[in-house]
Each structure stands twice: as structure tokens, then as C-alpha cells.
C-alpha positions, 0 to 999 in steps of 0.5 A, a space after each residue: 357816317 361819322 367825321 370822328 377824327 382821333 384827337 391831335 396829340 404832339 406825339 402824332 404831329 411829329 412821327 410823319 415829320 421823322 427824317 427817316 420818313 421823307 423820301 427828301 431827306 432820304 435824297 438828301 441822305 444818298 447824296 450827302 453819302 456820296 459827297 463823303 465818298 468823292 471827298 475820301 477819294 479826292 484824299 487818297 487820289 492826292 497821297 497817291 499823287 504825293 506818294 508817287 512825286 516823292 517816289 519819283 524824286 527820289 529816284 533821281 536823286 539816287 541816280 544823281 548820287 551814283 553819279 556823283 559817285 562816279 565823279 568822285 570815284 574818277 577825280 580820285 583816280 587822276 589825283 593819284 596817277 597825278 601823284 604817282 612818283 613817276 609822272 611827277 619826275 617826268 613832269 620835272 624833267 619836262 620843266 627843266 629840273 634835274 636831280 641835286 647833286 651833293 657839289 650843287 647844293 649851296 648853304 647860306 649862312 645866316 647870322 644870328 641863326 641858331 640850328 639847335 632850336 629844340 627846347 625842351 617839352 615842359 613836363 605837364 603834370 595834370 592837376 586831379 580833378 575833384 570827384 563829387 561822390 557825396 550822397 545825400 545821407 552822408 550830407 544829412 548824417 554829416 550836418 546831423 554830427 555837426 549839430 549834435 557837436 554844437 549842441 553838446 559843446 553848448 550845452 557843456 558851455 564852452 563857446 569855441 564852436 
């Protein structure tokens, strides 16, 4: 029996090295796998996480507004019963104050006081604002005009422009 081996050629050297071919690197692949996965559920689980927190307090600032709603709502009301004619005449009286009656009013004067201090109003007449509506051809067809008149006035001589 003959020993005849097949000549050594690079391609032969390197097919039983392909990644595919090694149950270690197959290994490698799986757990390289899962890692990737563990990873995209770490992702999901901290927006899950972010997406509940801001859930969460977002109800309580909506529990806080209403609330301070109510506040509002209630320092509204006592302003206006405080307000309200009858109690301010009551809290009056309870002071000692009494309604003015024409013999009790005093006027003091004053000299040099004028009681006619109106002046008349200066009529404002508003100044026209200048509107911009020039557009680009009647500039161009503007400057084209004075050129031609330049140069017509030119070309009969006469030297005013």
C-alpha cells in the first residue's frame, strides 16, 4: 500500500480552517448571540423603566395641578366675598366708621390751587409712513432711462446732466 497523499495546495490548507467549520467558534458565535440579546433587553427594560418614571411623575403633577386648582379656585372665592359691598360696610361699622353726611364733609382750601387742571389733548396728526413697493425692473428700467438720458444729453453736447 501506497502512502500517496494529495499535494498541499493553500486552498486545502484553508477550508478545514473556515469559522464555520469549528465547533469553537460555533460557541463563540451562540454566546456572542446571546450577549447581543441580554444587551437589547437591558435596552428595552431601562425605556421601560424611563417610560414608567416619567409616567409616574406625571401623575403627580397632575394631581398637583388640580390641586392647586382648588387653591385658586377657593382664594378666588374669599377675595370675592371679601369684596362683597355688604361685608365691607359691616367691617366699616365694626371700625367705627359711619356714612358722611353732607353737614359733615370739610373742604379745605388751598392757595394757589386751580380746580380747572384739564388741558387740552394736542391733536396728534400721524406722520405717513414711506411704503417701499419699488421692484426690481422699475429699478433697473429706472436706471436704464437715466443712462439713455445721459447719454443722449452727451452725445448732443450739452453738459448739464
Amino acid at each position: 500500500m501506497s502512502d500517496r497523499r494529495e499535494p498541499s495546495t493553500p486552498i486545502r490548507q484553508a477550508v478545514p480552517q473556515l469559522p464555520w467549520r469549528s465547533p469553537t467558534q460555533a460557541v463563540a458565535l451562540i454566546i456572542l448571540i446571546v450577549i447581543v440579546a441580554i444587551f437589547i433587553g437591558a435596552l428595552y427594560l431601562d425605556q421601560a423603566t424611563v417610560t414608567a418614571t416619567t409616567g409616574s411623575n406625571l401623575l403627580e403633577l397632575q394631581r398637583t395641578r388640580e390641586f392647586l386648582q382648588r387653591a385658586i379656585s377657593d382664594m378666588q372665592a374669599r377675595i370675592a366675598q371679601q369684596r362683597n359691598i355688604n361685608n365691607l360696610r359691616g367691617r366699616a361699622q365694626q371700625l367705627g366708621f359711619v356714612p358722611a353726611a353732607a353737614q359733615d364733609l370739610e373742604y379745605i382750601v388751598v392757595e394757589g390751587y386751580s380746580p380747572i387742571r384739564a388741558t387740552p389733548t394736542p391733536l396728534l396728526v400721524p406722520t405717513p409712513t414711506l411704503v417701499y413697493d419699488e421692484t426690481f425692473e422699475g429699478w433697473v428700467r429706472q436706471q436704464w432711462d437715466l443712462l439713455l438720458r445721459q447719454f443722449e444729453q452727451w452725445m448732443n453736447g450739452d453738459s448739464a446732466p
